[in-house]
SEDO-707351 format. One line per field, with one value per atom (N, C-alpha, C, O): residue in three letters; x, y, z; residue number from 1; atom name. Coordinates in pm, 1 decimal. Last residue first. Example, Ala and Ser with C-alpha at 12.3 -4.5 7.8 and 13.67 -1.06 7.14 Angstrom:
rest: c(SER/SER/SER/SER/ALA/ALA/ALA/ALA);
xx: c(1285.0/1367.0/1290.0/1340.9/1319.0/1230.0/1320.0/1423.6);
yy: c(-225.0/-106.0/3.0/113.8/-569.0/-450.0/-330.0/-331.9);
zz: c(708.0/714.0/787.0/803.9/780.0/780.0/780.0/846.5);
nr: c(2/2/2/2/1/1/1/1);
atom: c(N/CA/C/O/N/CA/C/O);
end
This chain:
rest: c(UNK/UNK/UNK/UNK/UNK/UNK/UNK/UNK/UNK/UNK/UNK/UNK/UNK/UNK/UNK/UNK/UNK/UNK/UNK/UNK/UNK/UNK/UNK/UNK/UNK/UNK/UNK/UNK/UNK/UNK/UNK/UNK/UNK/UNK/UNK/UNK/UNK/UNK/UNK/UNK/UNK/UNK/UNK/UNK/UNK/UNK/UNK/UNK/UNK/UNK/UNK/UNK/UNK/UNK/UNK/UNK/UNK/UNK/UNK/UNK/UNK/UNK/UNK/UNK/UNK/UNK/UNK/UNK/UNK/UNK/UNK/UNK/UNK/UNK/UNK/UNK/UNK/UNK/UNK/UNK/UNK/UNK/UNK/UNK/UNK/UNK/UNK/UNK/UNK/UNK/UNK/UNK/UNK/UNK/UNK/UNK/UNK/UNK/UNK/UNK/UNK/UNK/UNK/UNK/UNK/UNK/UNK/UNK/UNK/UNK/UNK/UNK/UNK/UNK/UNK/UNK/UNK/UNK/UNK/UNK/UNK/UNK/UNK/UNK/UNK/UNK/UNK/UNK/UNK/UNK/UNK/UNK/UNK/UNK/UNK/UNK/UNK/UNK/UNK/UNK/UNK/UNK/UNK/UNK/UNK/UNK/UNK/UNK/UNK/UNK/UNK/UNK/UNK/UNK/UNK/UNK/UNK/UNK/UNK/UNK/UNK/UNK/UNK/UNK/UNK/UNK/UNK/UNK/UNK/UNK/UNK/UNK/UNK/UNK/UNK/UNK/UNK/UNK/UNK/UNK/UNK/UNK/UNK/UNK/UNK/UNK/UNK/UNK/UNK/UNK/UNK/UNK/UNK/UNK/UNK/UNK/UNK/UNK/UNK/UNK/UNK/UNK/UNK/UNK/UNK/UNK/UNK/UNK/UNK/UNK/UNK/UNK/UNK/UNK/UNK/UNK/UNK/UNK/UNK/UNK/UNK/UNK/UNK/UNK/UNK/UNK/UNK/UNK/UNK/UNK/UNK/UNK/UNK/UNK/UNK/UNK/UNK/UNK/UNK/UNK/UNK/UNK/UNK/UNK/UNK/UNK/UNK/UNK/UNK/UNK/UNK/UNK/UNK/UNK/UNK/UNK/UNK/UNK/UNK/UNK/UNK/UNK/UNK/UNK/UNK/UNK/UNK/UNK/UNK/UNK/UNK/UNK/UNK/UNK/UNK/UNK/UNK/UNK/UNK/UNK/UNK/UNK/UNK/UNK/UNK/UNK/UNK/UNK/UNK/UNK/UNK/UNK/UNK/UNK/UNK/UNK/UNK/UNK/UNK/UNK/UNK/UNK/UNK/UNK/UNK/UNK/UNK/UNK/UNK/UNK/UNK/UNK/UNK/UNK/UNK/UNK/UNK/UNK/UNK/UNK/UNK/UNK/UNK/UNK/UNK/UNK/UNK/UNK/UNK/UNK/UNK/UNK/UNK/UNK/UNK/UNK/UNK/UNK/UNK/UNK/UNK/UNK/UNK/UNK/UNK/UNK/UNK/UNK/UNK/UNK/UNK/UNK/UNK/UNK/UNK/UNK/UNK/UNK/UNK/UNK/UNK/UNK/UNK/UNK/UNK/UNK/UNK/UNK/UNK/UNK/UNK/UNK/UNK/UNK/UNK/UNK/UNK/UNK/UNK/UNK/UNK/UNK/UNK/UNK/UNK/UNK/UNK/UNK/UNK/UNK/UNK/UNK/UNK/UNK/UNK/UNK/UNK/UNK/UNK/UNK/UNK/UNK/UNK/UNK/UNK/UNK/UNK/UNK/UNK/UNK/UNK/UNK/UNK/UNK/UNK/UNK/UNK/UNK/UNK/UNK/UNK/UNK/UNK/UNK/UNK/UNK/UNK/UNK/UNK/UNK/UNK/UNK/UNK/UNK/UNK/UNK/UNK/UNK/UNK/UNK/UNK/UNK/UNK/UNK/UNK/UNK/UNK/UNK/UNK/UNK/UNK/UNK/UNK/UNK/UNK/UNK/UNK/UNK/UNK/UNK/UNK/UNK/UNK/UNK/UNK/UNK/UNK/UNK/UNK/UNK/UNK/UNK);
xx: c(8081.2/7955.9/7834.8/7751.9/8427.1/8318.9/8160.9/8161.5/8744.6/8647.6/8501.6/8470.8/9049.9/8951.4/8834.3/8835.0/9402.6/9288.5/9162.4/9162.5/9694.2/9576.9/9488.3/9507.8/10031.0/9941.5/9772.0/9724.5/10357.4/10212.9/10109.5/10152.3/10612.4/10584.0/10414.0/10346.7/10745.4/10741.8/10603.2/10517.6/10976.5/10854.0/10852.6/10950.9/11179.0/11185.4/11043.5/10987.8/11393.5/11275.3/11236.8/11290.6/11706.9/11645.8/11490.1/11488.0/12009.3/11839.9/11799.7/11832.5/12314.7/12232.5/12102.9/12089.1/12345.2/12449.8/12329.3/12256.5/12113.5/12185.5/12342.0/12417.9/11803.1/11931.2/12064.9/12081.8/11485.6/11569.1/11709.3/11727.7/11148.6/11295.8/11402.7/11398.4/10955.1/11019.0/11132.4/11186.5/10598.3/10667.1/10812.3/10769.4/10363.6/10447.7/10579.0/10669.9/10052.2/10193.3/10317.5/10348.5/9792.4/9815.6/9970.7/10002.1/9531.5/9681.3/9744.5/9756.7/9179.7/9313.2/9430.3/9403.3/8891.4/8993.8/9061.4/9009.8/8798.3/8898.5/8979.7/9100.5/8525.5/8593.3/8755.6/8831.3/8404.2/8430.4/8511.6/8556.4/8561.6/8440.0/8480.9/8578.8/8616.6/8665.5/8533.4/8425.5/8664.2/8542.1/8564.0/8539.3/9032.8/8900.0/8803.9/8824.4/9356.0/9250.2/9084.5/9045.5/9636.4/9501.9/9428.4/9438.2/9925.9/9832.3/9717.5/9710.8/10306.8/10177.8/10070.3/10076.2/10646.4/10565.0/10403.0/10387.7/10972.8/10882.7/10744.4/10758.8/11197.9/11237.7/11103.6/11112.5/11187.9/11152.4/11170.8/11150.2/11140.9/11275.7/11296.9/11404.6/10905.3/10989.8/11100.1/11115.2/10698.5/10746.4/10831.4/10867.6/10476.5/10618.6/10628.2/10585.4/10155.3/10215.2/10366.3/10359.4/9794.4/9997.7/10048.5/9986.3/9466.3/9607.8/9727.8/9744.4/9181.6/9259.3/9423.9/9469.8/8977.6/8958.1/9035.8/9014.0/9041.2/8969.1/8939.3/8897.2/9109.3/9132.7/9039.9/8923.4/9089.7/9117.5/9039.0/8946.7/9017.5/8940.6/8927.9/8833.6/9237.6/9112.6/9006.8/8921.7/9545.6/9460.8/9281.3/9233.8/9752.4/9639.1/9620.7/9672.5/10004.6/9956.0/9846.0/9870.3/10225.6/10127.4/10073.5/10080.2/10526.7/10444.6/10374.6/10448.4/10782.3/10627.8/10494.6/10376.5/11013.0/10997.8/10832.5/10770.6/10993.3/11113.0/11072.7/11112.7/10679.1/10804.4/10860.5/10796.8/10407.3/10459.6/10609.5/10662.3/10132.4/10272.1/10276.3/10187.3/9897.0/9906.1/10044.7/10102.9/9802.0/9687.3/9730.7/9643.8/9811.0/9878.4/9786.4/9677.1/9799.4/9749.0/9800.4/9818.2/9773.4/9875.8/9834.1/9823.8/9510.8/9655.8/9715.1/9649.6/9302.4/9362.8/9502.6/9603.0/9232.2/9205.6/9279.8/9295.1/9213.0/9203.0/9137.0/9046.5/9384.9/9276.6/9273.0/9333.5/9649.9/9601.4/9492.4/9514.4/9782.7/9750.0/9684.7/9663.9/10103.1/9992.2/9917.2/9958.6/10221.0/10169.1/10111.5/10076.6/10535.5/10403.5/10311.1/10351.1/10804.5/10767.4/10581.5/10522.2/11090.1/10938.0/10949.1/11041.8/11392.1/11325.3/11163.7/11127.5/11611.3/11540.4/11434.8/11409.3/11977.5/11864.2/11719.0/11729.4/12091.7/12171.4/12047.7/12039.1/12044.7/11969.0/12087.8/12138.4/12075.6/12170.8/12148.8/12204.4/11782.9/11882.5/11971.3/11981.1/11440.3/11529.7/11671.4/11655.3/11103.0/11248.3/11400.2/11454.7/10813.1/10948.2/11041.8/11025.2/10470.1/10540.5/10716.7/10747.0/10115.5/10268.6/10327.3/10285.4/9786.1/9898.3/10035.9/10076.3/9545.3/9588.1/9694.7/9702.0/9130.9/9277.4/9338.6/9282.7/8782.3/8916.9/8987.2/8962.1/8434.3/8558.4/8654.9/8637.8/8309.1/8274.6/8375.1/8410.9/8247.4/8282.1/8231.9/8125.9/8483.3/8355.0/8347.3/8436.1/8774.8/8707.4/8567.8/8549.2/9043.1/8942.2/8844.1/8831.2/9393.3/9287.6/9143.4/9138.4/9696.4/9586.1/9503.7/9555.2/9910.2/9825.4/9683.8/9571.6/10238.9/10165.5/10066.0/10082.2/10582.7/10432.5/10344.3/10345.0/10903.7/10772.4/10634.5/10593.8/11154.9/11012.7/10880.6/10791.7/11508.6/11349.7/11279.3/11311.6/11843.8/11705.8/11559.6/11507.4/12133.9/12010.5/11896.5/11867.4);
yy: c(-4499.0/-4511.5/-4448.6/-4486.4/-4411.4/-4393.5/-4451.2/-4434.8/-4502.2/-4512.2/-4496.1/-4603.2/-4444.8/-4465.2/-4397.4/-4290.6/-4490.2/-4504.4/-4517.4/-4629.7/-4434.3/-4498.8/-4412.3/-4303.4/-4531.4/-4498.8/-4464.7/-4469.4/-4683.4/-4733.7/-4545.3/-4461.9/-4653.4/-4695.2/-4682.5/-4664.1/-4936.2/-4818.8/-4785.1/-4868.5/-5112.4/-5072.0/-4966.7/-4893.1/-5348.3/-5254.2/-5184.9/-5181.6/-5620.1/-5559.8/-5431.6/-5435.8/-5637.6/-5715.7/-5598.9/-5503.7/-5738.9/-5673.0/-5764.4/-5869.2/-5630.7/-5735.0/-5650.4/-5536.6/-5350.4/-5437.2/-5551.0/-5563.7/-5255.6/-5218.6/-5230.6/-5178.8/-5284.2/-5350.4/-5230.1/-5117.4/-5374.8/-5209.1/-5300.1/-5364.5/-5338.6/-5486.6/-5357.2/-5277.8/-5209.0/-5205.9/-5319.4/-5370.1/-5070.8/-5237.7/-5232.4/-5254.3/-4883.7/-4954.6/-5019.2/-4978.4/-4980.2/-5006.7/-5005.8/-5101.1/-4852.7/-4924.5/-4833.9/-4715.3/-4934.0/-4890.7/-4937.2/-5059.2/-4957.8/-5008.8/-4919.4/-4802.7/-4992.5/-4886.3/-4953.5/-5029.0/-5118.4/-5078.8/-5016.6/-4993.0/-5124.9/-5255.9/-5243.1/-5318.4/-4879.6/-4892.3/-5039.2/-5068.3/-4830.5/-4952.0/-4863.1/-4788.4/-4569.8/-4659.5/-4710.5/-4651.1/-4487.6/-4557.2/-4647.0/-4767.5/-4565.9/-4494.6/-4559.1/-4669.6/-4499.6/-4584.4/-4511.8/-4408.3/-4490.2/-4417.5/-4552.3/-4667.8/-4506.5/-4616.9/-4486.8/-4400.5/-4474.5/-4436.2/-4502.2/-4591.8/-4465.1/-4554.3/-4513.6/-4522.5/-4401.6/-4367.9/-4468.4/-4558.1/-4456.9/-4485.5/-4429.2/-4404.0/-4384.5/-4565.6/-4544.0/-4654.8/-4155.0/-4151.9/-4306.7/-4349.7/-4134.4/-4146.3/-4190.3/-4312.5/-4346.6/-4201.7/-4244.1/-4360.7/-4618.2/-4538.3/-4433.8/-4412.5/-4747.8/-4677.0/-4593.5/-4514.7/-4877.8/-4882.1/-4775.9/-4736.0/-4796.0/-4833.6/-4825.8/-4755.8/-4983.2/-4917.4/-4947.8/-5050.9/-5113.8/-4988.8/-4873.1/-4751.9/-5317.4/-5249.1/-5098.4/-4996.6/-5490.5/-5504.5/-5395.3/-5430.5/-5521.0/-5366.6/-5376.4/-5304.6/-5803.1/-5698.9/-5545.6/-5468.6/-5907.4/-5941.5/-5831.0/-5775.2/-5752.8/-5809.1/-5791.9/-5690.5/-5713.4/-5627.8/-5779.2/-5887.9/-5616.4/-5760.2/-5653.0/-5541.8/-5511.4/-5508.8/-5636.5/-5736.5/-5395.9/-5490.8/-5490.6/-5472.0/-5225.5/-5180.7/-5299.1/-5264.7/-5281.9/-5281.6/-5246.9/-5243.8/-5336.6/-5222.3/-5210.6/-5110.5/-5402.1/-5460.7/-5319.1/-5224.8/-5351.6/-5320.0/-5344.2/-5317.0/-5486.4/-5455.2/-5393.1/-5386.9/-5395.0/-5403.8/-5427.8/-5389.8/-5545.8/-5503.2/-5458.7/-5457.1/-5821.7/-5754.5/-5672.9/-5709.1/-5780.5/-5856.4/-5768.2/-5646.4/-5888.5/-5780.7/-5865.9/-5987.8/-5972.6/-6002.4/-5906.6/-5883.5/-5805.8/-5866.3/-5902.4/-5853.2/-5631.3/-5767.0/-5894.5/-6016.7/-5355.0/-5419.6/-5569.6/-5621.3/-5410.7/-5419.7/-5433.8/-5526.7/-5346.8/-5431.3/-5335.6/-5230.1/-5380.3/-5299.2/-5399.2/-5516.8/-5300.3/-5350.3/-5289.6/-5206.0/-5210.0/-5187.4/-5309.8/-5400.8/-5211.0/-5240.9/-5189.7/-5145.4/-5252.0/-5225.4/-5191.6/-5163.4/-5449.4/-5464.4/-5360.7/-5357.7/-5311.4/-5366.9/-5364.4/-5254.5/-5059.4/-5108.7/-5217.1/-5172.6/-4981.0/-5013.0/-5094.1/-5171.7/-4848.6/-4850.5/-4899.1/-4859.7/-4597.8/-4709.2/-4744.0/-4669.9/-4478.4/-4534.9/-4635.6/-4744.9/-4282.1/-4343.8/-4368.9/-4297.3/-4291.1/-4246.4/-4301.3/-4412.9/-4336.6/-4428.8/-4336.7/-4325.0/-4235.5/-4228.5/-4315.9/-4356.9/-4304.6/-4356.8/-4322.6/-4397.2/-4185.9/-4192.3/-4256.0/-4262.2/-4266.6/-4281.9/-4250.3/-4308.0/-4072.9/-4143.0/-4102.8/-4005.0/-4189.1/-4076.3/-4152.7/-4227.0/-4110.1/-4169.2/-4084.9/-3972.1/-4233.1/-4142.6/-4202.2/-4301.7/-4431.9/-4409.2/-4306.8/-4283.4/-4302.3/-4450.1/-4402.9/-4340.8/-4051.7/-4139.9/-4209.6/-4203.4/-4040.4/-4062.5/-4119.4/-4228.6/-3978.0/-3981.7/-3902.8/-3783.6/-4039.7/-3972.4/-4055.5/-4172.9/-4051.8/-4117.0/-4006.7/-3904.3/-3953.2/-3936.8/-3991.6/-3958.9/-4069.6/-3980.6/-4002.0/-4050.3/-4299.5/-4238.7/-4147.2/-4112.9/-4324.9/-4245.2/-4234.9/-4130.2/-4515.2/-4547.4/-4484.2/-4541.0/-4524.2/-4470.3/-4483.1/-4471.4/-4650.9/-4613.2/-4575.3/-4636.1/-4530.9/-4587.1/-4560.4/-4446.2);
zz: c(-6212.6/-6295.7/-6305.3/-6388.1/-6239.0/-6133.0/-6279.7/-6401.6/-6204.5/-6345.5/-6259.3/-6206.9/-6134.3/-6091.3/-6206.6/-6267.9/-6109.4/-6254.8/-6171.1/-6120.7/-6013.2/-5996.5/-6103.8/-6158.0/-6086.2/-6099.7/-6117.3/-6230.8/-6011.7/-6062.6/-6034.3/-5954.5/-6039.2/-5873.3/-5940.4/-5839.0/-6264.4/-6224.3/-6095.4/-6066.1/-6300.4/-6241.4/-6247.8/-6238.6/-6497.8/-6432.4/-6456.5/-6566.2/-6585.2/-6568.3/-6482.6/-6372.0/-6790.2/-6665.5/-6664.2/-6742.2/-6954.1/-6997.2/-6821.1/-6765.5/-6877.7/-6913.4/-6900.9/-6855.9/-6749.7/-6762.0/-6761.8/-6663.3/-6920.7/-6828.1/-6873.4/-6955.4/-7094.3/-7099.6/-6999.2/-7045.6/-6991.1/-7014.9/-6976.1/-6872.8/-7033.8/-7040.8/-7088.1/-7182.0/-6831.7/-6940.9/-6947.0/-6848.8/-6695.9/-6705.8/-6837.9/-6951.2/-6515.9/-6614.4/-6645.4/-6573.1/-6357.2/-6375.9/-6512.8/-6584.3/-6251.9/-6336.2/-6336.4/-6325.7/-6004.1/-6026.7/-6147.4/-6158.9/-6165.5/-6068.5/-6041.9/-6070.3/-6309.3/-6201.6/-6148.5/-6066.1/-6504.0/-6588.2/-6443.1/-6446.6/-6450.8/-6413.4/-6412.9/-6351.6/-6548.3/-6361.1/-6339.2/-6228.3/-6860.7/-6739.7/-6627.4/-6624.8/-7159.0/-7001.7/-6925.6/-6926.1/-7397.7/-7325.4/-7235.0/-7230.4/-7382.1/-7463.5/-7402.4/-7352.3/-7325.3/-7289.8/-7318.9/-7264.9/-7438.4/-7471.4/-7422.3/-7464.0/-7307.1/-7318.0/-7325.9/-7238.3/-7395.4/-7398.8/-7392.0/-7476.1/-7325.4/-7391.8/-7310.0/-7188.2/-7403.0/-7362.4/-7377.5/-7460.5/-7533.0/-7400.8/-7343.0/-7222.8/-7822.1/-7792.9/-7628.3/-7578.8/-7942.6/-7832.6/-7800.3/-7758.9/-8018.4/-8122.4/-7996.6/-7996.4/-7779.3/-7862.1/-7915.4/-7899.9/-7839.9/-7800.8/-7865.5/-7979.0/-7743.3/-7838.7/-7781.2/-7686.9/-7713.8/-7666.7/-7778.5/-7877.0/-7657.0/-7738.1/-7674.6/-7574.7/-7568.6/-7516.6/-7646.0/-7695.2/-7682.3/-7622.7/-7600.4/-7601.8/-7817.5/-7940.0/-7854.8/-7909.8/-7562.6/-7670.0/-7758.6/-7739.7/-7295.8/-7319.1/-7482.4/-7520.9/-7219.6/-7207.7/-7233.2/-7214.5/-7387.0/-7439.3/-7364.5/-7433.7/-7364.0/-7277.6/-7387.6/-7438.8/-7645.1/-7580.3/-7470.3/-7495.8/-7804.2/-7744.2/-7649.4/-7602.6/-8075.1/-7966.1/-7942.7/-8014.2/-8242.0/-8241.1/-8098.9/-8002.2/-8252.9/-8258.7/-8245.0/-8240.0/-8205.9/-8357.0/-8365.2/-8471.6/-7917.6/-8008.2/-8152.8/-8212.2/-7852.0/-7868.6/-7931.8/-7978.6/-7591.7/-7765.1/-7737.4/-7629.5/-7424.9/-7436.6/-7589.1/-7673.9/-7178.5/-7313.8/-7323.3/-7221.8/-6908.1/-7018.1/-7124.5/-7211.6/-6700.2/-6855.3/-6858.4/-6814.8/-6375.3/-6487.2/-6632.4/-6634.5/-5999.9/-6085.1/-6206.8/-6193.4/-5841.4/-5868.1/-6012.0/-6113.7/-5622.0/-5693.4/-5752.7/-5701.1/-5357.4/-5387.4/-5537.4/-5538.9/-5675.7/-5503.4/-5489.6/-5555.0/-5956.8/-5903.8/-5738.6/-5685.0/-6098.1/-6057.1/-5951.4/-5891.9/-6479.2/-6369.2/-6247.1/-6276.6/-6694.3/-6635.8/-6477.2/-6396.8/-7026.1/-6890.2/-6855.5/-6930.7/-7145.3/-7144.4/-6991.4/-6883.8/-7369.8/-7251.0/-7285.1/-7389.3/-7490.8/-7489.1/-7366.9/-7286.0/-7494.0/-7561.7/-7498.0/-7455.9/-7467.8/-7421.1/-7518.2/-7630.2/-7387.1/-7495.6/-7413.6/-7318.6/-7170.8/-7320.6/-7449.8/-7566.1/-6982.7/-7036.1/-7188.6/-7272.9/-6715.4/-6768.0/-6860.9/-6850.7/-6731.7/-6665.7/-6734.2/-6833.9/-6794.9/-6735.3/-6718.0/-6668.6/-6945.7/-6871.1/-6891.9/-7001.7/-6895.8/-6960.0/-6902.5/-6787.6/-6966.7/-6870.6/-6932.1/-7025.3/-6951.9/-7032.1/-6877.6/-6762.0/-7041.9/-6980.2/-7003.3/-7104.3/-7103.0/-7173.2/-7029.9/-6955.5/-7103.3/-6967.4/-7112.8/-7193.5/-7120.9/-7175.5/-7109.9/-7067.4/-7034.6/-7038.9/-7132.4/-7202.9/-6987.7/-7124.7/-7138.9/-7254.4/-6672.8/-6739.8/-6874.2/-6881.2/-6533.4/-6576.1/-6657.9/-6743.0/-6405.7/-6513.3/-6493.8/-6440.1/-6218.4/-6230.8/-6346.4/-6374.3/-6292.7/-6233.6/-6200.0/-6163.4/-6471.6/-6404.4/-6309.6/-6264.7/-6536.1/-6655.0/-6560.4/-6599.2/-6528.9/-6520.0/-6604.3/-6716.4/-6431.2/-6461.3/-6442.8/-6324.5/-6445.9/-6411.1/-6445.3/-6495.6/-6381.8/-6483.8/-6409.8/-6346.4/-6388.3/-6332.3/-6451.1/-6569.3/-6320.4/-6362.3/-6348.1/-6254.6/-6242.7/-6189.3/-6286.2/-6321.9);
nr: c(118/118/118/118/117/117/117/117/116/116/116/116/115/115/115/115/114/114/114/114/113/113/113/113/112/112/112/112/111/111/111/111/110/110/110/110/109/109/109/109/108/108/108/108/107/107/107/107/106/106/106/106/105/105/105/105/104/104/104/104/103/103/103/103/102/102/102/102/101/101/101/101/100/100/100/100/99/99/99/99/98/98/98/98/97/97/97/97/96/96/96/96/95/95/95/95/94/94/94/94/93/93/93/93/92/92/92/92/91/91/91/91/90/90/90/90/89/89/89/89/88/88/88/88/87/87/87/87/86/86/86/86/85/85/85/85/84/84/84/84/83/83/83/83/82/82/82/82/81/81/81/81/80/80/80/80/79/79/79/79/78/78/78/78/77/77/77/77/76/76/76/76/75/75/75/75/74/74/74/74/73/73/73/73/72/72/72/72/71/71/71/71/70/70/70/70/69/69/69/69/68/68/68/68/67/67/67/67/66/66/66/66/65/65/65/65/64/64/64/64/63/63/63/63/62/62/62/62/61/61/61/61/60/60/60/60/59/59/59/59/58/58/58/58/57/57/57/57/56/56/56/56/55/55/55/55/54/54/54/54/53/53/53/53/52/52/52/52/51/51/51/51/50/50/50/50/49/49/49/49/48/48/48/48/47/47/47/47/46/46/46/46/45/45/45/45/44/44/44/44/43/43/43/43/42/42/42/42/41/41/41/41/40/40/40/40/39/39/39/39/38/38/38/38/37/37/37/37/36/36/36/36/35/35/35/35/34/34/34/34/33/33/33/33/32/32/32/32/31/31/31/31/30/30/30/30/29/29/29/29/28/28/28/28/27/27/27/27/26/26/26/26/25/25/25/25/24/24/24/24/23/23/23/23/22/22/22/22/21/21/21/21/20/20/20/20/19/19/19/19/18/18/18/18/17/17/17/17/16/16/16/16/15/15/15/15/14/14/14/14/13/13/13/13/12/12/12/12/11/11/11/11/10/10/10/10/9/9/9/9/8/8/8/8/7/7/7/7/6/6/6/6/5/5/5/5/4/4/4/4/3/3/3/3/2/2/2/2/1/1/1/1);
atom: c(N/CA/C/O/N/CA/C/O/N/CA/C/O/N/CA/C/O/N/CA/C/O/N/CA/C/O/N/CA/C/O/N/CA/C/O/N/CA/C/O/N/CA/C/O/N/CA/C/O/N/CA/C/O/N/CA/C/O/N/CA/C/O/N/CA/C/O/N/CA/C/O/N/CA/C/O/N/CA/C/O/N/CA/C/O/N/CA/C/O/N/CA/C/O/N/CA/C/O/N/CA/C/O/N/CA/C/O/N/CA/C/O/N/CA/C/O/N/CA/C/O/N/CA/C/O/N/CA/C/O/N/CA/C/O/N/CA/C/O/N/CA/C/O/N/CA/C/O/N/CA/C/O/N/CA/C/O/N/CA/C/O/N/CA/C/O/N/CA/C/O/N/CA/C/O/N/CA/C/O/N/CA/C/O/N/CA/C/O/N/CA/C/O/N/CA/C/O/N/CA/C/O/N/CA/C/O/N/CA/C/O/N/CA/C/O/N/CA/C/O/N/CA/C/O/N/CA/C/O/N/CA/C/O/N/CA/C/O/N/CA/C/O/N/CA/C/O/N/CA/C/O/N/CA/C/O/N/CA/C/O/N/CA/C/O/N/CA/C/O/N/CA/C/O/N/CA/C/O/N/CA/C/O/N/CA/C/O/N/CA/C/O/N/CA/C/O/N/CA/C/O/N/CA/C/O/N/CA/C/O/N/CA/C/O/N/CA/C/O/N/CA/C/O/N/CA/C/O/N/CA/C/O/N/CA/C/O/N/CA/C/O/N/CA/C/O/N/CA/C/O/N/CA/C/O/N/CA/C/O/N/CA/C/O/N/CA/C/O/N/CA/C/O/N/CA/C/O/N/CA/C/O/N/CA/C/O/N/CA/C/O/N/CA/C/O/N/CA/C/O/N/CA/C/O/N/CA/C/O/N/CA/C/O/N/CA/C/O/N/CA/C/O/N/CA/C/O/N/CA/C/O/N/CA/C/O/N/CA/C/O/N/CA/C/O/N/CA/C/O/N/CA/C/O/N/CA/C/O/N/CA/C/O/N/CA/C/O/N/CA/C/O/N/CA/C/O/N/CA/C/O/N/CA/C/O/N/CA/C/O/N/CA/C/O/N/CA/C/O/N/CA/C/O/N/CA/C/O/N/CA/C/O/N/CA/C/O/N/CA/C/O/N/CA/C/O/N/CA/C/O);
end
């Protein structure tokens, strides 16, 4: 079975920084892209960063230049430095892996809340 834990969320004042980890656990034979995302009350679940197996990133336009992605050496781990954090920035934020099994399929993790006070 697999698991996708998260830790790292709290409470931050705005201009703060948290950093996120998230490990993946299990019967993993390989994993490819994993990323976060987060969602807002009232709102709909939204990207905010990925990185591929070979390291390549994709930011959300509103993190972009704030917040970084990044895997541990192990690749079954994956990190979000979020720097000079908004009050816009507070949600649950989720992390997200393409984790090959039996076939590659998606996997959650149970999310983590981020509250950014002003």
């Amino acid at each position: 079975q697999v698991q996708l834990v998260e830790s790292g969320g709290g409470l931050v004042q705005a201009g703060g920084s948290l950093r996120l980890s998230c490990a993946a656990s299990g019967s993993i034979l390989s994993i490819k892209t994993m990323g976060w995302y987060r969602q807002a009350p009232g709102k709909q679940r939204e990207l905010v960063a990925t990185i591929t197996g070979l390291g390549s990133t994709n930011y959300a336009d509103s993190v972009n230049g704030r917040f970084t992605i990044s895997r541990g050496n192990a690749k079954n781990t994956v990190y979000l430095q979020m720097n000079s954090l908004k009050p816009e920035d507070t949600a649950v934020y989720y992390c997200n892996a393409d984790i090959y099994v039996v076939g590659y399929r998606d996997y959650w993790g149970q999310g983590t809340q981020v509250t950014v006070s002003s």
